[in-house]
Backbone as a chain_set.jsonl record, in Angstrom:
{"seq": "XXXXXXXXXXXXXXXXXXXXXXXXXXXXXXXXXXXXXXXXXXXXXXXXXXXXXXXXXXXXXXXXXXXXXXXXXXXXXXXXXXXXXXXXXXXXXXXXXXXXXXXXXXXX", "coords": {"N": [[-52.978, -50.787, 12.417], [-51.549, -52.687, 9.655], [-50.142, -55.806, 10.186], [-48.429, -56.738, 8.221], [-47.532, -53.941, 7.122], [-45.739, -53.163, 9.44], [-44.083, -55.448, 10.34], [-42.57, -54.545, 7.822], [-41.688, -51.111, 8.904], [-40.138, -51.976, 11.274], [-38.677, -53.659, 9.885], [-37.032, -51.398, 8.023], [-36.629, -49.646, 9.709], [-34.43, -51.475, 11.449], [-32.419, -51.398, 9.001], [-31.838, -49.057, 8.711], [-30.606, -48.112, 11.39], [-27.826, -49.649, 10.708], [-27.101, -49.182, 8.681], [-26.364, -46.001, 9.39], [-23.933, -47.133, 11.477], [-22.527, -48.031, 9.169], [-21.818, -46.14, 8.453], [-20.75, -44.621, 9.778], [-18.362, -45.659, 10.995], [-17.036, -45.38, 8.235], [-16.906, -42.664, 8.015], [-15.125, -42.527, 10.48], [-13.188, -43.177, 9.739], [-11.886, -41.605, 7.546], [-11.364, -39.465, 8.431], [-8.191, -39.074, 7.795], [-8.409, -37.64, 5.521], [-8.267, -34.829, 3.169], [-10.822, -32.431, 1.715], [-12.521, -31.134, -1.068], [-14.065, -29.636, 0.241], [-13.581, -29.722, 2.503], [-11.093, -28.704, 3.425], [-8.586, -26.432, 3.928], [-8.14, -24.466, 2.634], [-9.288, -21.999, -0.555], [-12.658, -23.324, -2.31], [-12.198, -23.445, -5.022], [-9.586, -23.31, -5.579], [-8.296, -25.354, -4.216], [-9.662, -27.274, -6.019], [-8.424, -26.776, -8.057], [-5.45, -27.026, -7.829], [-5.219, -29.557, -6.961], [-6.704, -30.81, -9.764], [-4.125, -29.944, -11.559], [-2.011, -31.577, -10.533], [-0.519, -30.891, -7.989], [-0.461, -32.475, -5.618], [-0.996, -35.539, -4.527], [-4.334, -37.626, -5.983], [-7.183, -38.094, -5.464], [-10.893, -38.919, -6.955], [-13.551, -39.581, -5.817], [-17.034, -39.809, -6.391], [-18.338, -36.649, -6.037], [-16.36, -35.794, -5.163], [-13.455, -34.324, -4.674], [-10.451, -36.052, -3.147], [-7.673, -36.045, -0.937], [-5.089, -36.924, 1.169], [-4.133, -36.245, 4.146], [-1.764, -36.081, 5.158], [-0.675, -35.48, 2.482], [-1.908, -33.248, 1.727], [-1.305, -31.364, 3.573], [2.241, -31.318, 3.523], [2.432, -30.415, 0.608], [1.428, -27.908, 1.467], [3.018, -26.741, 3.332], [5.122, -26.707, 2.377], [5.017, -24.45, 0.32], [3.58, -22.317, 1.926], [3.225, -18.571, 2.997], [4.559, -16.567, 5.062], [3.967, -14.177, 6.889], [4.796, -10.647, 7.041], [5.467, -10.182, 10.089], [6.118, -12.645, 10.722], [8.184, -13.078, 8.921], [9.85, -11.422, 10.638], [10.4, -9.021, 9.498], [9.099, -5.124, 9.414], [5.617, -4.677, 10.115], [3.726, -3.812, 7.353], [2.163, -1.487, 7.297], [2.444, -0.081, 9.602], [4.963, 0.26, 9.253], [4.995, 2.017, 6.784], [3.135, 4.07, 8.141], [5.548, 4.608, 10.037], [7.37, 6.205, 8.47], [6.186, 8.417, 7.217], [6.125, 9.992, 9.47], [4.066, 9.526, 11.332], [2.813, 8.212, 14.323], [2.681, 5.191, 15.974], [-0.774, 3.206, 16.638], [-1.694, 2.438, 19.072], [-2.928, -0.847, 19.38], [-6.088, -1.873, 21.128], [-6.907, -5.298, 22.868]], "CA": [[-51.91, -50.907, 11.442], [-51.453, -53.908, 9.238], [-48.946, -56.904, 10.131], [-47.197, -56.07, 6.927], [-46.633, -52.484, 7.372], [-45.589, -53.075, 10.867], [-42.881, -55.603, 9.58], [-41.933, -53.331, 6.922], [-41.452, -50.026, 9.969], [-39.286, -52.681, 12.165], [-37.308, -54.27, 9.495], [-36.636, -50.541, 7.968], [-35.34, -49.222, 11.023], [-33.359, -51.991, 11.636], [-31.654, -51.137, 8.208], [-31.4, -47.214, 8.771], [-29.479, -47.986, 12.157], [-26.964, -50.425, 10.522], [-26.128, -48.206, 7.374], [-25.659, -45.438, 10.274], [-23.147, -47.499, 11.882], [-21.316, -47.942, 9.116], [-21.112, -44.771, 7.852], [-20.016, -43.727, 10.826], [-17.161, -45.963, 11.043], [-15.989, -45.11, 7.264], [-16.361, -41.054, 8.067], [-13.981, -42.046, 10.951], [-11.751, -43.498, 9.03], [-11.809, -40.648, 6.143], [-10.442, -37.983, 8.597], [-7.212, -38.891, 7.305], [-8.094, -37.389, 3.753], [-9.455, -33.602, 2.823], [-11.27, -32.478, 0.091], [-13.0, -29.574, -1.321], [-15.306, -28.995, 1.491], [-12.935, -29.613, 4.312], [-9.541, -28.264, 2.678], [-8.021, -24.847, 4.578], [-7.721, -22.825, 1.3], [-10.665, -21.683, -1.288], [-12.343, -24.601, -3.128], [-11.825, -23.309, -6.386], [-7.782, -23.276, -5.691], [-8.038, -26.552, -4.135], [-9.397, -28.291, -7.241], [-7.116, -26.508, -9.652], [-4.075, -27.41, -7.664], [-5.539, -31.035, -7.297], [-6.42, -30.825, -10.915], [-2.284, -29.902, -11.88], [-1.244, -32.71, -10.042], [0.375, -30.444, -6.855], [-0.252, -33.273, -4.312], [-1.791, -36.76, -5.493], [-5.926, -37.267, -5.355], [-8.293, -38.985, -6.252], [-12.216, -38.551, -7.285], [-14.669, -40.621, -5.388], [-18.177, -39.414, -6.79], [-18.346, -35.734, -6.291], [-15.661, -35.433, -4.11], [-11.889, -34.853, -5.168], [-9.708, -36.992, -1.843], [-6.377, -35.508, -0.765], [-4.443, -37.224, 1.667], [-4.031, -34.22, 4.848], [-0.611, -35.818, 4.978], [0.365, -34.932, 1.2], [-1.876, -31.543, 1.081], [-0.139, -30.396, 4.778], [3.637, -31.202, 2.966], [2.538, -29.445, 0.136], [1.109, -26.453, 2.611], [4.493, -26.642, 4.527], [6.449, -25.923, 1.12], [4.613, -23.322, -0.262], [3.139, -21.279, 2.793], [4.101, -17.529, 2.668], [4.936, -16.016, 5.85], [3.596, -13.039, 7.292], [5.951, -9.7, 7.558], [5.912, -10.121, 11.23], [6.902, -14.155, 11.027], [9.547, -13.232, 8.487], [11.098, -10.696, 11.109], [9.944, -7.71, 9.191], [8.101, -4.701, 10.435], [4.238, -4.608, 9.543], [3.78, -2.87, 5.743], [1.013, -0.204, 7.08], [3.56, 0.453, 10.671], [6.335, 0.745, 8.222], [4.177, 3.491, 6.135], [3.158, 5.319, 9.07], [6.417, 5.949, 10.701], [8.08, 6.733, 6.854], [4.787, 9.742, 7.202], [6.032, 10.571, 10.826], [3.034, 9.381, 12.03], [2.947, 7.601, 15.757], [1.695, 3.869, 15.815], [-1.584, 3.773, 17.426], [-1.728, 1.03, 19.866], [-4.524, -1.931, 19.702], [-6.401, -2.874, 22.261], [-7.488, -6.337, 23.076]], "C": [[-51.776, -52.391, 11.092], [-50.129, -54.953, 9.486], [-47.807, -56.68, 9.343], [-46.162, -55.226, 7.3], [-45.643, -52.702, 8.92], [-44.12, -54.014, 10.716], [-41.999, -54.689, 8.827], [-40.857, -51.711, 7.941], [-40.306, -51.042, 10.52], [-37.836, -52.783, 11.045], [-36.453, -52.771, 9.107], [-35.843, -49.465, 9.198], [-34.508, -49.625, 11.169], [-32.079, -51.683, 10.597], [-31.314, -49.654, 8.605], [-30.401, -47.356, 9.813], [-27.973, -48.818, 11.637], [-26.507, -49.382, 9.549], [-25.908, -47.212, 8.773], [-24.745, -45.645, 10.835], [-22.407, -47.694, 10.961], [-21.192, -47.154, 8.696], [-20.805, -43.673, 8.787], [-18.498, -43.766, 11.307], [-16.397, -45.869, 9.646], [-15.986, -43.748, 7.221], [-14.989, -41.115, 9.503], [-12.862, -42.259, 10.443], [-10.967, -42.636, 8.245], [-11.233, -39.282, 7.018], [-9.15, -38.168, 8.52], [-7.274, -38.201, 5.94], [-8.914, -35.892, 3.979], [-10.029, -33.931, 1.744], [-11.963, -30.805, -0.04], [-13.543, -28.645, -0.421], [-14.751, -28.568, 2.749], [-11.859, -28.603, 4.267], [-9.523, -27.047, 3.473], [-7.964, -23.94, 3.601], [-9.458, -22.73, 0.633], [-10.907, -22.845, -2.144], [-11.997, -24.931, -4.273], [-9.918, -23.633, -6.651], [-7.74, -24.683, -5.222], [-7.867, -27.781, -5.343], [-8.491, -28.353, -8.243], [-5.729, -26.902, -8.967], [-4.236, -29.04, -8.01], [-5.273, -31.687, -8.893], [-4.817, -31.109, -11.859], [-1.705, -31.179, -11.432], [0.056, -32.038, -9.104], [0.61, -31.032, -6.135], [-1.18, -34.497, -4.974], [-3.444, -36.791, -4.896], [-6.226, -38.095, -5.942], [-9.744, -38.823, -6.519], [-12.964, -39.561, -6.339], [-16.001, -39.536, -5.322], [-17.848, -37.661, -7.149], [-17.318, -34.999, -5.695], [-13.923, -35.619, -4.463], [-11.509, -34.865, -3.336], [-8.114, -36.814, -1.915], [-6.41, -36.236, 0.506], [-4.307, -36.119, 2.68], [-2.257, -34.687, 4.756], [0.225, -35.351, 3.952], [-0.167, -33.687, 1.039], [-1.28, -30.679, 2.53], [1.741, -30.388, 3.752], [3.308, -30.489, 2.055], [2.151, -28.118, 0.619], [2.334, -25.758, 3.165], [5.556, -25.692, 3.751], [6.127, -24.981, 0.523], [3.28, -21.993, 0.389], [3.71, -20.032, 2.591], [4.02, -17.034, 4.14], [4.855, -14.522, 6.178], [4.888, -11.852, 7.457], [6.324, -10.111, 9.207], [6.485, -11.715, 11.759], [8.302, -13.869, 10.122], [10.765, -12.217, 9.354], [11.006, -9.027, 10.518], [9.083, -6.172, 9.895], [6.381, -4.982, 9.169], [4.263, -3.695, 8.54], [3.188, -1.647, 6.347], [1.941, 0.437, 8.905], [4.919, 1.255, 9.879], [6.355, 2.558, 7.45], [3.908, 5.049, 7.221], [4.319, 5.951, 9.977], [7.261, 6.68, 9.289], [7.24, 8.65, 7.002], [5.357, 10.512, 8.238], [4.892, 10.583, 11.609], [3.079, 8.344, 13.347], [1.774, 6.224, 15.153], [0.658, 4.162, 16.965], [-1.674, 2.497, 17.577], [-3.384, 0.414, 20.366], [-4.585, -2.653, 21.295], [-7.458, -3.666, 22.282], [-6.998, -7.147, 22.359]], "O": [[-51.855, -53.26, 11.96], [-49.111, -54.722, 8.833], [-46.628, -56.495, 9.644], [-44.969, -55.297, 7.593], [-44.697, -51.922, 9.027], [-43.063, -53.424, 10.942], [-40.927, -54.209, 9.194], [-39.694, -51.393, 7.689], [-39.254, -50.73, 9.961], [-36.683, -52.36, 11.131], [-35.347, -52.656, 9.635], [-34.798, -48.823, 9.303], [-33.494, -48.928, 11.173], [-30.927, -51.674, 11.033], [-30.117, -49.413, 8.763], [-29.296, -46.888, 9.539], [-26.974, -48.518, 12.29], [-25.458, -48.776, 9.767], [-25.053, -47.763, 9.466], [-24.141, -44.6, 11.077], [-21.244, -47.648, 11.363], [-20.047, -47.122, 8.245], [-20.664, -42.453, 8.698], [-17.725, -42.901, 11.718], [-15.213, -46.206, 9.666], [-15.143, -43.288, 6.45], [-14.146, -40.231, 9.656], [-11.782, -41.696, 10.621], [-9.742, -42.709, 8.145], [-10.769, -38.282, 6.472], [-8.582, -37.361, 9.257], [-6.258, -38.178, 5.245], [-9.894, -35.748, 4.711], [-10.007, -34.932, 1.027], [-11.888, -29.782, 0.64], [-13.521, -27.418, -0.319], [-15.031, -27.727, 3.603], [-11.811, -27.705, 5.108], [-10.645, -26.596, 3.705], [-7.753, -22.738, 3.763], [-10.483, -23.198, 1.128], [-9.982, -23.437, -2.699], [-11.625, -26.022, -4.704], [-9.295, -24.042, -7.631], [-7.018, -25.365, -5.949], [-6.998, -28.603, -5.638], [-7.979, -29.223, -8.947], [-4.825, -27.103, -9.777], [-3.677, -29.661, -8.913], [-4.417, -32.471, -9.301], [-4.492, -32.075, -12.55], [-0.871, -31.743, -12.14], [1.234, -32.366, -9.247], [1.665, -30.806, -5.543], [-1.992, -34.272, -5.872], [-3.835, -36.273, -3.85], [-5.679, -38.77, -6.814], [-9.845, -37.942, -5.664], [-12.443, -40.667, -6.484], [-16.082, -38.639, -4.483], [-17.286, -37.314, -8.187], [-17.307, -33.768, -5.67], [-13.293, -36.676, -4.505], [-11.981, -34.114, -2.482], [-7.413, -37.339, -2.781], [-7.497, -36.318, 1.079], [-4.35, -34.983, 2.207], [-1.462, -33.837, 4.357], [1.374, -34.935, 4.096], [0.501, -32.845, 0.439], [-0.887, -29.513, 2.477], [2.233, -29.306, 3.433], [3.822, -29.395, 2.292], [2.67, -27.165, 0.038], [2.546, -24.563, 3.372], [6.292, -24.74, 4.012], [7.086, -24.415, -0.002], [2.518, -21.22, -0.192], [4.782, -20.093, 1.989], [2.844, -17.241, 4.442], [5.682, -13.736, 5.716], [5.923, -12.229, 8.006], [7.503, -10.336, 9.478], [7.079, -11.954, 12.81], [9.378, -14.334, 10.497], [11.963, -12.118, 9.089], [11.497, -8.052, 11.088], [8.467, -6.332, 10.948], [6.231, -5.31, 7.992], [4.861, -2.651, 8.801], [3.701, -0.61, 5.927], [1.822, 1.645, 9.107], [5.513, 2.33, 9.958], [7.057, 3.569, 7.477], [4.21, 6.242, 7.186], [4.35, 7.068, 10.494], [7.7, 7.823, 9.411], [7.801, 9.738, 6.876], [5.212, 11.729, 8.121], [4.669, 11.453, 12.451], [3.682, 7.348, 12.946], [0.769, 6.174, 14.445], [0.843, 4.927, 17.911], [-1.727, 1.608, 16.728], [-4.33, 0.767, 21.069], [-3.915, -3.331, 22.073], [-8.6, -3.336, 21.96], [-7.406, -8.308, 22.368]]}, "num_chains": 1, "name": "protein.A"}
């Protein structure tokens, strides 16, 4: 192998591990923010809320950047609550004793 190339292999490594380092320390930084990919809901609803202006964002390349602290507060305020968190009975329990039918008990 030629002197050159052999430079060339060294110094290129040396660059591949340095960009690795820092794009390791600006993905740790970035788990303060979602985005389409990461987000808890579907990504199509993410962007269109983003889009509206539901919680503030921003674009960086391909990537719309939510804040988790402003898309959790908006999560917080417009979560819906299960029958059995609001205190309700279950819709399809409800149905079957209305029928006279016996709940059939899950197991596991």
């Amino acid at each position: 192998m030629s002197e050159l190339r052999k430079k060339i292999q060294e110094a290129s490594a040396r660059f591949a591990n340095e960009l690795c380092d820092a794009l390791e320390s600006v993905v740790a930084k970035d788990t303060d923010y979602l985005n389409q990919n990461t987000a808890p809901i579907r990504k199509r609803k993410f962007l269109a809320l983003a889009k509206a202006g539901a919680f503030p964002s921003r674009k960086e390349g391909q990537l719309v950047l939510v804040r988790r602290e402003d898309f959790e507060r908006w999560l917080a305020k417009h979560a819906r609550l299960t029958p059995a968190q609001q205190g309700e009975k279950d819709p399809e329990l409800a149905a079957a004793e209305r029928l006279g039918l016996a709940p059939v008990k899950r197991v596991g």
